[in-house]
C-alpha positions as CSV (number, residue, x, y, z in Angstrom):
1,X,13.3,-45.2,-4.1
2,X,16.7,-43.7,-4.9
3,X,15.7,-43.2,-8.0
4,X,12.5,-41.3,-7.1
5,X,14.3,-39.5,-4.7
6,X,16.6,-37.7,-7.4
7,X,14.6,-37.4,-10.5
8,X,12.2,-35.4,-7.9
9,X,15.9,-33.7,-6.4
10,X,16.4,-32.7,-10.2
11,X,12.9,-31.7,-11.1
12,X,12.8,-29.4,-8.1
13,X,16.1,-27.7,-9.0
14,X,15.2,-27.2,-12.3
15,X,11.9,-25.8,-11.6
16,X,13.9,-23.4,-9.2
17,X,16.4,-22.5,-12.2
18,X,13.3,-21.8,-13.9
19,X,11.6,-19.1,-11.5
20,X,15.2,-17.9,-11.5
21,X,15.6,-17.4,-15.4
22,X,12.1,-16.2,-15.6
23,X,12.7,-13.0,-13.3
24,X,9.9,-14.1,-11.4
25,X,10.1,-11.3,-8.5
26,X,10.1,-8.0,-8.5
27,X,11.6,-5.9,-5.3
28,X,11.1,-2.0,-5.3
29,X,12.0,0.9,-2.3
30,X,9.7,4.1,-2.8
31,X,9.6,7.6,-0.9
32,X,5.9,8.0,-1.4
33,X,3.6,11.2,-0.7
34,X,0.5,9.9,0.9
35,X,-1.8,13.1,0.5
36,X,-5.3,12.5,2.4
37,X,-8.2,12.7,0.7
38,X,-10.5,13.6,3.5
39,X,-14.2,13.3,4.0
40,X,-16.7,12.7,6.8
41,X,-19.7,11.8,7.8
42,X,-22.4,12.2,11.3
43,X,-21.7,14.5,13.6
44,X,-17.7,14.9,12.5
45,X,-18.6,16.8,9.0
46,X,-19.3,19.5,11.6
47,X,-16.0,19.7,12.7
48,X,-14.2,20.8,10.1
49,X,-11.9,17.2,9.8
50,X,-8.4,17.7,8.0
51,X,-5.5,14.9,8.1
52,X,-2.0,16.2,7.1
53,X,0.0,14.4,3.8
54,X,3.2,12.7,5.0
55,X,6.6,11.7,3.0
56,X,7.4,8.2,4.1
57,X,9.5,5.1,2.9
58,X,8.0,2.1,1.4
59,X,9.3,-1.2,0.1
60,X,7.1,-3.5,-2.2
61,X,7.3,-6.9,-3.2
62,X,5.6,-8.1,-6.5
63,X,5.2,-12.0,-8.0
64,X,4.8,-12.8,-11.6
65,X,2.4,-15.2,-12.3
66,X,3.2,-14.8,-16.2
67,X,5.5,-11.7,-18.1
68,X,2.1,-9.8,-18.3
69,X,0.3,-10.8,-14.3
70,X,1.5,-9.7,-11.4
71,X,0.7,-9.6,-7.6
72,X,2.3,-6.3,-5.1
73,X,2.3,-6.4,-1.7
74,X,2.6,-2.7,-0.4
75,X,4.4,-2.5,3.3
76,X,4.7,1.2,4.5
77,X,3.4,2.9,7.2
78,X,3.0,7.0,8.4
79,X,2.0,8.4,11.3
80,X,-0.5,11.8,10.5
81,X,-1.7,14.8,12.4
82,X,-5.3,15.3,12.3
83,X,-7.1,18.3,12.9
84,X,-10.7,20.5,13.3
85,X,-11.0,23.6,11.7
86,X,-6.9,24.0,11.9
87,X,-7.6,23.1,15.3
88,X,-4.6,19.9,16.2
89,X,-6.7,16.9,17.8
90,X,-3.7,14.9,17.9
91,X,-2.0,12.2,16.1
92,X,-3.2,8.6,14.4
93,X,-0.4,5.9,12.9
94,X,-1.8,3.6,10.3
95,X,-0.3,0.3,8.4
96,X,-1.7,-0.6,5.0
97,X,-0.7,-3.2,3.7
98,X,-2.5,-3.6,0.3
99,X,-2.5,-6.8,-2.0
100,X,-2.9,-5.8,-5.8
101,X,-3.4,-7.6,-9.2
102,X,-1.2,-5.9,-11.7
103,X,-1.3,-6.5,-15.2
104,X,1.8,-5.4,-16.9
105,X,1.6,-4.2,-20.9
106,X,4.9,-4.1,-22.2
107,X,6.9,-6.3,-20.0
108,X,10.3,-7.2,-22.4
109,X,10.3,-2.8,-23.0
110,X,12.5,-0.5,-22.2
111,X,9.2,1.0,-20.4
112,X,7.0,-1.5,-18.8
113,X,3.7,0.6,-17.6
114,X,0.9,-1.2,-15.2
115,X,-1.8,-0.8,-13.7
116,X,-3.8,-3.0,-10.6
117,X,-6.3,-3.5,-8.3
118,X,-6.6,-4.8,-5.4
119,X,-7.5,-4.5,-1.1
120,X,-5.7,-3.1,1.8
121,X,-6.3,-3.8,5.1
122,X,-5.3,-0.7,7.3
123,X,-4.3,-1.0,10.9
124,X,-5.1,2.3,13.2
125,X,-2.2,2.3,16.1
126,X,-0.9,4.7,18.8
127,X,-3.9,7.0,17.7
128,X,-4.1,9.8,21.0
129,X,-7.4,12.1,19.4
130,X,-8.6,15.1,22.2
131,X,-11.7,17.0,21.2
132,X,-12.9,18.2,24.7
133,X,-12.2,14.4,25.5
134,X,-10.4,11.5,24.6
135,X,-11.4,10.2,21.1
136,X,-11.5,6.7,20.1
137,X,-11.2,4.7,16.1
138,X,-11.9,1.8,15.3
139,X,-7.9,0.1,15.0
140,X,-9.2,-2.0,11.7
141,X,-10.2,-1.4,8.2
142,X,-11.1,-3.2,4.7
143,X,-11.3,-0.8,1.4
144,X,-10.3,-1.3,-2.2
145,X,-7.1,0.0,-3.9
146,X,-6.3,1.3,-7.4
147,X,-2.7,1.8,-9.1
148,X,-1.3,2.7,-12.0
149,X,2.7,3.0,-12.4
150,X,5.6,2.3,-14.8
151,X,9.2,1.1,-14.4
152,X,11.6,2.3,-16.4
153,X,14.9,0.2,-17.2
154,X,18.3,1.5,-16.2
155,X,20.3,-1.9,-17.3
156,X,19.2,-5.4,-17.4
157,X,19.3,-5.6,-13.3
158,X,17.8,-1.9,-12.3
159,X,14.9,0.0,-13.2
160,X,13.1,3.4,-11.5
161,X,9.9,3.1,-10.9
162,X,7.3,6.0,-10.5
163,X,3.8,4.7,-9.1
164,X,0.2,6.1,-8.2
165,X,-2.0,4.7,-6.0
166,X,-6.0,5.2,-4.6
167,X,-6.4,3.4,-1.4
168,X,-9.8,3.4,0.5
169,X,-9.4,3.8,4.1
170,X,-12.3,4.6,6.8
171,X,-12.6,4.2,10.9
172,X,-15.8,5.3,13.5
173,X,-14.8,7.6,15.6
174,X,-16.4,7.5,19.2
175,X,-16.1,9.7,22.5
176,X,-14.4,7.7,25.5
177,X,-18.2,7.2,26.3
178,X,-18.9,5.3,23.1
179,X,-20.9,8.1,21.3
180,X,-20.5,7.5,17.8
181,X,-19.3,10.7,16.3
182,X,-19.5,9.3,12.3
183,X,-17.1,7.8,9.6
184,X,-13.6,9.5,9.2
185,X,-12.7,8.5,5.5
186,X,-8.7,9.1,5.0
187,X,-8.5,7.7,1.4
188,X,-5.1,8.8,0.3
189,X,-3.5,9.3,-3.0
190,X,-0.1,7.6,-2.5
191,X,2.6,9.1,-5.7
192,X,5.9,7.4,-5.3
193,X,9.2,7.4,-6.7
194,X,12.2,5.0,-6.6
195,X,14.3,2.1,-7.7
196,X,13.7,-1.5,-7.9
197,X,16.0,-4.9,-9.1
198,X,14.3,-8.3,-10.0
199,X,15.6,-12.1,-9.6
């Protein structure tokens, strides 16, 4: 049993030495520019919908499967005004966090582009929307994501990292009543900058 006991001891920290040697995470921090890509639908295309672009942190997490496949998890939140016809309605906070497959083409370069897909699922919070009445969103949403990015190596341990990413993000919107207004589709370009380490 002893013996068991520390040939699986020894298998387990070698496995671990392994992930260790292999680099096996990637850890980045962004400022991203999350630029609203707006469109609308029912009785909402007649208002003249706008959501404002916001400069927010972000902090990533990415696993490799293998030197080329990859999987990001995105955590980064903004809070955005939104408007009618340059009218302020008020002000909506969202949470995205999106899970994407990268595949990585040059991973042992000096610059290691990417790109992935994936899904986010967006939480809607502390929204408080007025047009003439309280508005109400629905808080949850499912939609695809795209990205494309690079990292550049500074020295074996640091790299900067420039990204780009699609994400598809859509609510109802209702009257306090429960008339449904139509589909409010935020869909954001997210550019980012920043630095990242590995281990």
């Amino acid at each position: 049993m002893q013996k068991k006991l520390l040939a699986l001891t020894a298998g387990l920290l070698m496995t671990s030495q392994a992930f260790a040697d292999d680099d096996s995470w990637l850890v980045r921090a962004r400022v991203i520019d999350v630029a609203p890509q707006v469109s609308t639908s029912g009785t909402l295309s007649s208002l003249g919908i706008g959501v404002d672009k916001q400069v927010v942190p972000e902090l990533d997490f990415t696993y490799m499967f293998t030197k080329n496949i990859g999987t990001e998890l995105i955590l980064g939140t903004a809070r955005h005004q939104v408007t009618s016809n340059g009218t302020s309605l008020g002000h909506v906070s969202h949470l995205p966090p999106t899970l994407t497959l990268q595949y990585h083409f040059a991973p042992d370069a000096t610059v290691r582009p990417y790109a992935g897909v994936g899904v986010n699922y967006t939480r809607f919070y502390d929204a408080h929307l007025n047009a003439g009445g309280p508005l109400s969103i629905d808080n949850n949403s499912f939609g695809a994501s795209l990205q494309i990015g690079t990292d550049v190596m500074v020295n074996k341990d640091w790299f900067v990292n420039v990204d780009l990413k699609k994400l598809y993000i859509k609510t109802d919107v209702k009257t306090a009543g429960g008339t449904d207004l139509g589909n409010l589709r935020v869909n954001p370009l997210v550019w980012g900058i920043g630095v990242g380490t590995h281990f």
